[in-house]
Each structure stands twice: as structure tokens, then as C-alpha cells.
C-alpha positions in Angstrom: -64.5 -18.0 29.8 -60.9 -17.5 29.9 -58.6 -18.5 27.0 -57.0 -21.3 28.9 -60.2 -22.9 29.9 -61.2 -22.2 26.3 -58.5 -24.6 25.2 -59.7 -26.9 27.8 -62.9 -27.5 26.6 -62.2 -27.6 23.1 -60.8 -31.1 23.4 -62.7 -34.3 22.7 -63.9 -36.3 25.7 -62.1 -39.7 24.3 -58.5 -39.8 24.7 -56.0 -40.0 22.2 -54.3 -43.0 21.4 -50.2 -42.5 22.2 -49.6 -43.5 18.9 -51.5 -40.7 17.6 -48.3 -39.1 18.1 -46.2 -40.6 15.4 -49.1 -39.0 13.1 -49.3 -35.6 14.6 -45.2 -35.8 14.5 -45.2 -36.5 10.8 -47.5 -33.8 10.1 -45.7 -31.6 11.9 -42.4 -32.4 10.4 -44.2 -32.1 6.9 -45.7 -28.4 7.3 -42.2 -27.3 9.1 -40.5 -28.2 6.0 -42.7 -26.5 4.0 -42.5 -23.2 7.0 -38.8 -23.5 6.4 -38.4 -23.1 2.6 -40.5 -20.2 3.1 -38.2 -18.8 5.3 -34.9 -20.2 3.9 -36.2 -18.9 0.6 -37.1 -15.1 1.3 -33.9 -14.9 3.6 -32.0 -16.1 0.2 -29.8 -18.6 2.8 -30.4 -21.8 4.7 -30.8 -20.5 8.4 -32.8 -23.1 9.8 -32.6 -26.8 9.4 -35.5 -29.1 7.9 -37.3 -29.4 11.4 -37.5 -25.7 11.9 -34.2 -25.3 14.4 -31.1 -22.6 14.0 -28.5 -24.5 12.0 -25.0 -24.5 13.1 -23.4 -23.6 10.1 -22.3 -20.2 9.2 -21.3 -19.4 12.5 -17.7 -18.1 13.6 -16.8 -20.3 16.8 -13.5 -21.3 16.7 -12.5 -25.0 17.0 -12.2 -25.3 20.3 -15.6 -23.5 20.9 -17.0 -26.1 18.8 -15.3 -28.8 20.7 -16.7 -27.7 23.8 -20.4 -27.2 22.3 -20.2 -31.3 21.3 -18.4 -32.2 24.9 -21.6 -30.1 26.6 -23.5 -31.6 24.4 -22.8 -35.3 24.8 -22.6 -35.1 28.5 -25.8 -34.1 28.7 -27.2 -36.5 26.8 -25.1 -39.3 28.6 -26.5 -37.7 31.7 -30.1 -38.5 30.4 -29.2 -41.8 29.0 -28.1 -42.8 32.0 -31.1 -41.8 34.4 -34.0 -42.7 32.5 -32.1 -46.5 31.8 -30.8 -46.3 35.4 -27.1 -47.2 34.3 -24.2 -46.7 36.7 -21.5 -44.1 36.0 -19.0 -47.0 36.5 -21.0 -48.8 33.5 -20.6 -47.9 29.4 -23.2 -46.6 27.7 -23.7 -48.9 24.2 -24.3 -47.6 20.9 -27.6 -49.3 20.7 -28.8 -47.5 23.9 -28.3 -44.1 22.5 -30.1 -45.5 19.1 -33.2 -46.0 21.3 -32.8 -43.3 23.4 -32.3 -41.3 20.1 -35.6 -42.6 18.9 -37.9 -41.9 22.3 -36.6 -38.6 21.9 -38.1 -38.0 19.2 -41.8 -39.2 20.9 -41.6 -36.8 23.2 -44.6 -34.7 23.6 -42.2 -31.6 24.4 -41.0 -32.1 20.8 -44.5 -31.8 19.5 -45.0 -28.9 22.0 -42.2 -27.3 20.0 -42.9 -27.6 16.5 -46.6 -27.1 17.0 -45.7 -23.3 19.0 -43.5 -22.6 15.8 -46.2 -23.7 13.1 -48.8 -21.5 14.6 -46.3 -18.5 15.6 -45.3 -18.2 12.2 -48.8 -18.4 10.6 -49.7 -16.1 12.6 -46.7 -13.5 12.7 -44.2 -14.5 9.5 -45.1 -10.8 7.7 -43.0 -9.1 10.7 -40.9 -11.6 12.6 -38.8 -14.6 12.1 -39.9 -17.9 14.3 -37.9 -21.0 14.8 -36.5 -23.4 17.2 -33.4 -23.5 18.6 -29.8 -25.0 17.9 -29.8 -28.5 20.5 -26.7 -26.6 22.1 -29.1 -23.7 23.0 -31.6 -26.3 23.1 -29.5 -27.8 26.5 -29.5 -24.3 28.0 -33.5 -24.2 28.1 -34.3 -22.6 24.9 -36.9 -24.3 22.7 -38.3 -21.2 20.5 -36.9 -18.2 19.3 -38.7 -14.9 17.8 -36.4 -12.3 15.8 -37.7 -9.4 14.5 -37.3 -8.8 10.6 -37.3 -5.2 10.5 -35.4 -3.9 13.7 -33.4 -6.9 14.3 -34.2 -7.3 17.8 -34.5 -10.4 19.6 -37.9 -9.7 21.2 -37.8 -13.3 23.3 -36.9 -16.6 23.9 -38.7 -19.4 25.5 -39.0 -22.6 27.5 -42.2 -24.8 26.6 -42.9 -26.8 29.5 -45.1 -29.7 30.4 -47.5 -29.4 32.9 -47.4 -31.9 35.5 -49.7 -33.0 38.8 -48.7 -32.0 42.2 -47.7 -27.9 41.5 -44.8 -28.6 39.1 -46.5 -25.5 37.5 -46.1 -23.4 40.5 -42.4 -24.8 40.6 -41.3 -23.7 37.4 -42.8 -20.5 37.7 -40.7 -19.9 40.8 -37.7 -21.5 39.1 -38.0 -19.1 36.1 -38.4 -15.7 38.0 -35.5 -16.4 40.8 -32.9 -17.8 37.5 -33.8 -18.1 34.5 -35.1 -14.4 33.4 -32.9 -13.5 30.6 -30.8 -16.3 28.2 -27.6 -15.8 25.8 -28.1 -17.9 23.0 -25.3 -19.1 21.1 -26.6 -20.0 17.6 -29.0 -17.1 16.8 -29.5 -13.9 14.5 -30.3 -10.9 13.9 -30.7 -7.8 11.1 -28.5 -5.6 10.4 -29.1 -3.1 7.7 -31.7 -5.4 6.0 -29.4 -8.4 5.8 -29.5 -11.5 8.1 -25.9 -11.6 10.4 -25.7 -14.7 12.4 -24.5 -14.3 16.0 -24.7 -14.6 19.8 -27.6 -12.8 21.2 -26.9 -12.2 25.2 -29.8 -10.7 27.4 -32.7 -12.1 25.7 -35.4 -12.3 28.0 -36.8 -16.0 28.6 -40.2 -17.0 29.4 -41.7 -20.3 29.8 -45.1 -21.6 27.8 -46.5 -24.2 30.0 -49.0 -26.6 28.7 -51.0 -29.4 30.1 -51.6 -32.4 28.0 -55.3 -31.4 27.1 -54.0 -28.4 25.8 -51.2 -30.1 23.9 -53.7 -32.5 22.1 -55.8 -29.4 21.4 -53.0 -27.6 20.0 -52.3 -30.7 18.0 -56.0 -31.3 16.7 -56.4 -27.4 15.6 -53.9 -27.6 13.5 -54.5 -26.6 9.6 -51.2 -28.7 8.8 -52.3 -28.3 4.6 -52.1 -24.4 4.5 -49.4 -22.0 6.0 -51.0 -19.1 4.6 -54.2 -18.6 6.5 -55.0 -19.3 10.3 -58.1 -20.5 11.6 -60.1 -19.7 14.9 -58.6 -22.6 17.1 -55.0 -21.3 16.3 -55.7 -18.2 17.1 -57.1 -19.2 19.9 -53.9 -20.7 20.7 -52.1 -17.9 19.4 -53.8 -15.6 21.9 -52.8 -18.0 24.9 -49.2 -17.8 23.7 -49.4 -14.1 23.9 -51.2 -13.6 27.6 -48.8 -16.2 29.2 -45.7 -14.3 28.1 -47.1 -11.1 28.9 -48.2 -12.3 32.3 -44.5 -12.9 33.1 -43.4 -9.8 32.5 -43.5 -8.1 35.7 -41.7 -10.8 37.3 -39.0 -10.8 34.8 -38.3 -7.3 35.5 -38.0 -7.6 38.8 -35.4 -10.4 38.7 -33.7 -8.1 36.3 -33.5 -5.2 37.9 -29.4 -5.5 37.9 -29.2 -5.7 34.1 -30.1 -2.9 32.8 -30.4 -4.5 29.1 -32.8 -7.4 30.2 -35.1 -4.8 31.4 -34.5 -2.4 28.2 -35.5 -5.4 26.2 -38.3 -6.2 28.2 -39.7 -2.8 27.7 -39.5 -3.3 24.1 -41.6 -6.9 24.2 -44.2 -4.7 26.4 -44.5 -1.9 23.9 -45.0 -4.6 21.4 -48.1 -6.3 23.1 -50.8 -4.0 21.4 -49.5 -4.9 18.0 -49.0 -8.7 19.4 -52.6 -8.9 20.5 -54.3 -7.2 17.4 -52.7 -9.9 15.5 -54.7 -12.4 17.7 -58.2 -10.5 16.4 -60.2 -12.8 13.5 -60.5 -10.9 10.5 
């Protein structure tokens, strides 16, 4: 049985409620507050934010670079405003449309996709590597999840967690990612340089995508041990493992789409020569 139809059949016949979601969000929000202290606290600064994304202070953009962070920023939001309330460029957006639009976002089960990838990342890797979400500006540019290395510095990848929909969207995106989306700069992240934490632009990191249907969510979601961030138990490494085969299976294609860029492809080389260590981690003890 294969790890993705493991995850599969792991979930309970009877469907979740949708407002089983506000629960799994909460929970989620709880243990990423308590993923971030940990972090924040051995880092001896306040890198990430309460819900587990790159904060924007610290950084050295200059005024106008921040200006044109919040104007990219906004007009993508009033682009998404607009289509899913079917409101005319010609037509304001109100305040109390971006309220509610502000508070669906926050339902979204690609925001649960992304918390719940970082809770069980970190359990699962926090001795070695650094795990968070990213900034919303980097966020808009297709990164959801970013892992740094602690030791080396290196930014071993970035990635896309993607829904899974009927009808070959999966196929799509896969297509989509090898042809453009193969390597990211993001904005607001970080590295290590001689043991000390030096926030900065990272360019060339390779991107992958974690796609996940919505039985595999709900698994993901139920598997959970949201009380302890020190231990991980079988169904997270379970998901854990998944994580690990879907990036490596992209690997190949990645290189080939980055056979002009000679630091995408160094960089990729380093995430291969990491698998071995990556999968041993996915081994029960």
C-alpha cells in the first residue's frame, strides 16, 4: 500500500461537518503559538508572527519597496474580492466586503493545509531546520511554507500547498509548476550566517508543490497530536513521509526546467543529497 493510499484509508467513512473547521482552525492556531515561542525563544528574536508566518519586521526595504509590497498586496486582494463577489471594476469595493472577505479567508481549507504541513514539519524536523510559513507578500507569489536549515543556512525549499480538485486540476498544476514555477525569490526570509539568524531575500530557492485532496486534508487534520510538540505519532509520520516522497518526486522535473540557472540546480542537488537524512527521520523509533 502506498503512502498516499495509506492516508486515504485512514479517514473515517462519515464526513466531517464544515464547521469542524473552526475547531481544527483553533487548534491549529493554539499549537502554532506554542511552535512559535519555541522557535522565537531559542532564536533569542521574534522571527515569525503568532500564526507561524515570516514577520515583516526587521527587514531593510526601503520606503518605497514597502509601498510597493502593500500596492501588490492590495491589488491582489481587490482582485479576489472582486471575483468571488462578482463586483465590476467600475464599482467600489466597501469596507464591510473586505471584513467578510477577510473572515472566509480565514475558513479556507488551504489555510489549514498550511498550518497543519508546518505543525507536523517541525515536530518532526525542529532539532536541524527552521519551518514556518510565509510573509502574505511571498504568500501572493505562491509560497505557503518555508524550510531553512539551522546549521548551514541554506534554504533547502519552498513550497506551494495545493488543493486537489476533480477533472485533472492535479495534472494541471503539475504541468504549471515544471514549465514556471521551478525556483522562487522570496522576499521576507532568512538565513544563518556564522551561527546567527540574518534576515534577507533568498533568490533561487527551489519550489515544489504539496497537493492534497480533501480526504487527505481531514486526515492530516484528525492525526494531529495538537497537546504535545515534542513527540510525533505514527499518523504524522505517516504524513511526514508523504510530504517527503512528493517533493522528492519533483525533483527531476525541476532540474530540467532549470537547466539555465545554474544555482537552482546547485540547490536542488543539495535537497537531493539530503533525502537519506530526510527519510530516516520518517522511520518510528
Amino acid at each position: 500500500m502506498t503512502v498516499e493510499t495509506s492516508l486515504i484509508t485512514r479517514v473515517n467513512k462519515t464526513p466531517e461537518k464544515l464547521d469542524k473547521n473552526a475547531e481544527y482552525r483553533k487548534e491549529l492556531l493554539t499549537i502554532l503559538q506554542s511552535i512559535v515561542k519555541e522557535i522565537n525563544g531559542e532564536l533569542g528574536e521574534k522571527l515569525l508572527s503568532a500564526d507561524g508566518a515570516v514577520s515583516r519586521k526587521g527587514y531593510n526595504f526601503s520606503g518605497k519597496e514597502l509601498a510597493d509590497q502593500k500596492e501588490y498586496i492590495n491589488k491582489k486582494e481587490d482582485h479576489c474580492i472582486r471575483r468571488k463577489y462578482e463586483i465590476k471594476d467600475s464599482e467600489l469595493v466597501s469596507e464591510e466586503i473586505k471584513v467578510k472577505w477577510e473572515k472566509e479567508q480565514q475558513k479556507r481549507l488551504s489555510e489549514l493545509m498550511e498550518m497543519a504541513v508546518m505543525v507536523i514539519l517541525h515536530k518532526v524536523l525542529k532539532e536541524d531546520y527552521v519551518v514556518c510559513r510565509a510573509n502574505k507578500y511571498d504568500d501572493y507569489h505562491g509560497v505557503d511554507n518555508i524550510i531553512v536549515n539551522k546549521h548551514n543556512g541554506s534554504v533547502l525549499c519552498a513550497f506551494d500547498d495545493v488543493k486537489d480538485k476533480a477533472g485533472g486540476y492535479y495534472e494541471w498544476q503539475k504541468e504549471e509548476y515544471a514549465n514556471k514555477y521551478g525556483s522562487s525569490n522570496i522576499a521576507y526570509c532568512f538565513t544563518f550566517e556564522a551561527g546567527e539568524l540574518v534576515r534577507k531575500e533568498i533568490t533561487n530557492v527551489p519550489k515544489f508543490y504539496l497537493r492534497f485532496d480533501k480526504k487527505q486534508l481531514e486526515n492530516m487534520l484528525k492525526t494531529i497530536d495538537y497537546k504535545n510538540i515534542n513527540s510525533v505519532n505514527e499518523g504524522e509520520l505517516l504524513v511526514y513521509n508523504f510530504i517527503i516522497e512528493s517533493l522528492a518526486s519533483q525533483i527531476d522535473d525541476l532540474k530540467k526546467q532549470g537547466v539555465n540557472n545554474q544555482a537552482v540546480i546547485n540547490n536542488l542537488n543539495n535537497f537531493e543529497a539530503l533525502l537519506p537524512n530526510l527519510r530516516a527521520r520518517g522511520q518510528a523509533k
